[in-house]
N, C-alpha and C positions, 0 to 999 in steps of 0.2 A: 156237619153241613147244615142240620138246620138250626143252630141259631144261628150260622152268617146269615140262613135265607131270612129269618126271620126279623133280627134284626136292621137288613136292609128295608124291609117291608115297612121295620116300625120309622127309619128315616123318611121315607117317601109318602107317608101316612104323617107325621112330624112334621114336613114341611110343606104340606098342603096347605091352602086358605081357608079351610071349614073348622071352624071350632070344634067340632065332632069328630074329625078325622085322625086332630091332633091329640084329644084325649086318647083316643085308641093308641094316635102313633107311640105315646108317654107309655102305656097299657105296656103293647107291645115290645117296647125297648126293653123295660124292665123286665119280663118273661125271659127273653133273649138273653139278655148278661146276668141271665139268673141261671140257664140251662148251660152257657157256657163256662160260667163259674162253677158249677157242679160239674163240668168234665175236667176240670183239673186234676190233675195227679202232684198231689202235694207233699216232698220229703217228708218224712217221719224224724230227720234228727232236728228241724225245726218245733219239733210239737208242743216241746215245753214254753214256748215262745209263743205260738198261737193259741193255748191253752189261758195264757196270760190275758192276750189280745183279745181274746172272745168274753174274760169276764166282765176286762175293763169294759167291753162294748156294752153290755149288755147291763150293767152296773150303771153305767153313762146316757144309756136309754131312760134309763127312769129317773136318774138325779137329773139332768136336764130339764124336764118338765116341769120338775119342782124350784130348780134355780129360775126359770124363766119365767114362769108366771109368778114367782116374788118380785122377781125386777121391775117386768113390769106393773105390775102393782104399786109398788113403794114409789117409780122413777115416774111415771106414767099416767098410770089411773085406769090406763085400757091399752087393750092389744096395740102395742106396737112395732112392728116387725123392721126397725132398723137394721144399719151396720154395728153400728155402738150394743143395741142389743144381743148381738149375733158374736161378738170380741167377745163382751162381757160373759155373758152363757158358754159360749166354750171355753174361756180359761176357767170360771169358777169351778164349769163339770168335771174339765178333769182334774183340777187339784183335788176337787174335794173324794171322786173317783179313786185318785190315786192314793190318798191317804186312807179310804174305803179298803180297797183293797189291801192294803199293809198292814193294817190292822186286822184284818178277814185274817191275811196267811198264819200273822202272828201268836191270834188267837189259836186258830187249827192247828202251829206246831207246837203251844205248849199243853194242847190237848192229848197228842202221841206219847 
């Protein structure tokens, strides 16, 4: 019950006219679907699967930042937060991500 209460709170703080309110309402929403993300009860015969999904994630945190400020760099000259930049950044992250990771497993299984 309380992240609905909670997350109602961050709507109503969101759609306020105060710039101030609205940071909190952002604040707030994310606390909320943060607490009610953690009450999920998530099967165990998917785990290899989100074992997967969390490294790619987390792999793709960091190669992103470095595909994007190349881009803009080379394309650019300075920050700029288009759509073209936003396509571009996420296909290259997760190619290179996913090739990242294939290579990780590869090395580890001819480690064993």
């Amino acid at each position: 019950k309380i992240p609905i209460f909670t997350f109602v709170i961050g709507i109503v703080l969101y759609c306020s006219y105060a710039n101030i309110f609205r940071g909190l309402g952002i604040f707030i929403l994310s606390v909320s679907l943060f607490l009610f993300a953690s009450n999920i009860n998530v099967s165990y015969k998917f785990d290899h699967i989100c074992d997967c999904l969390r490294e790619l994630s987390t792999s793709n945190y960091y190669i992103h930042m470095y595909v994007f400020t190349i881009y803009y760099y080379l394309v650019y000259g300075y920050p700029n937060y288009t759509i073209d930049s936003f396509i571009y950044t996420a296909i290259v992250t997760l190619l290179i991500g996913t090739i990242y990771l294939i290579y990780k497993n590869r090395k580890s299984n001819n480690l064993k």
